[in-house]
C-alpha positions, 0 to 999 in steps of 0.5 A: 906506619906509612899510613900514619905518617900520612894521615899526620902530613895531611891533619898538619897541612889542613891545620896550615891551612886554616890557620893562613885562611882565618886573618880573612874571616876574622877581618871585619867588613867595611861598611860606609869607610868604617870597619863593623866589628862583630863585638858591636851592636846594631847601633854602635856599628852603623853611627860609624858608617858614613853611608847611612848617616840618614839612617841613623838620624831617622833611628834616633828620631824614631826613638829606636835607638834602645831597641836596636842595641838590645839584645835581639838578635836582629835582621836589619836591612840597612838602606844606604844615603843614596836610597834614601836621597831616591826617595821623592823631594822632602820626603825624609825631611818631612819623616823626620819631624817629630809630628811624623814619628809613627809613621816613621817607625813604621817605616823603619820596623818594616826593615827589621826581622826578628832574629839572625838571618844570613843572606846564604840561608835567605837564598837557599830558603828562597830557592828551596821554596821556588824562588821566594822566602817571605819574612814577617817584620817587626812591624808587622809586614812582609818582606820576600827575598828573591834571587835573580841572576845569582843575586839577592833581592828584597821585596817590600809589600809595596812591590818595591825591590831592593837589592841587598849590596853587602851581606851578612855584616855580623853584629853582637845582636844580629846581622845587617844586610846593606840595600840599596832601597828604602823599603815601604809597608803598604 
């Protein structure tokens, strides 16, 4: 009886406690001054964060709208205003005219990979195969995830690093992981 009784407490307690810890993993993140609902798609979250306005400009302007609120599910590493700001004068302004549409969309495929990965499954990957995870984009090229210093990073084929400032922000047709770089195919 003493036995059961215990097992009782302590099945009640895990169920306190889960309960008290679950306002926290319900809340959905912050990205940009905007709260990213995991019932949104890709689109739907990112026209409301105001750190990535350009980003949504260069995806309407690429006509990659429809793609990225189908059902995926889609990896997306987002490059914020700033990385994109980085980018040498002109460049984005140049990118965004009409006549520059397929180099653009080649630009912004590179930031995409099929299916849903976590930046903790990226990081046990990369650490499991000695330091490096390589995925294949949808456009065609190869991004790496590396960890160094406990933190995440993604290479570009171009040698480019950029490292990823938020994680893991669930969308209803995959994840966006938050860089700080515009990441460039070859």
């Amino acid at each position: 009886m003493r036995i059961q009784s215990f097992r009782t407490i302590a099945f009640s307690a895990f169920i306190a406690s889960a309960t008290m810890l679950a306002p926290a993993y319900a809340k959905d993140p912050m990205v940009g001054g905007a709260a990213m609902y995991a019932n949104k798609n890709i689109i739907q979250n990112a026209v409301n964060s105001k750190d990535h306005t350009t980003l949504v400009a260069a995806v309407k302007a690429a006509g990659l709208v429809d793609t990225l609120q189908g059902a995926g599910p889609f990896t997306v590493f987002a490059p914020t205003n700033e990385a994109f700001a980085a980018l040498p004068k002109g460049t984005v302004d140049t990118l965004l005219k009409p006549e520059n549409k397929g180099k653009l969309t080649k630009i912004l495929t590179a930031h995409v990979v099929p299916g849903k990965i976590s930046g903790a499954e990226m990081m046990k990957k990369a650490k499991a195969m000695g330091g490096k995870y390589e995925m294949k984009t949808v456009s065609g090229d190869t991004l790496t995830a590396e960890v160094k210093s406990g933190k995440l990073y993604i290479v570009d084929d171009s040698g480019g690093s950029a490292r990823v400032t938020i994680a893991d922000v669930n969308q209803s047709n995959g994840v966006i992981h938050v860089v700080n770089k515009v990441l460039l195919p070859k």
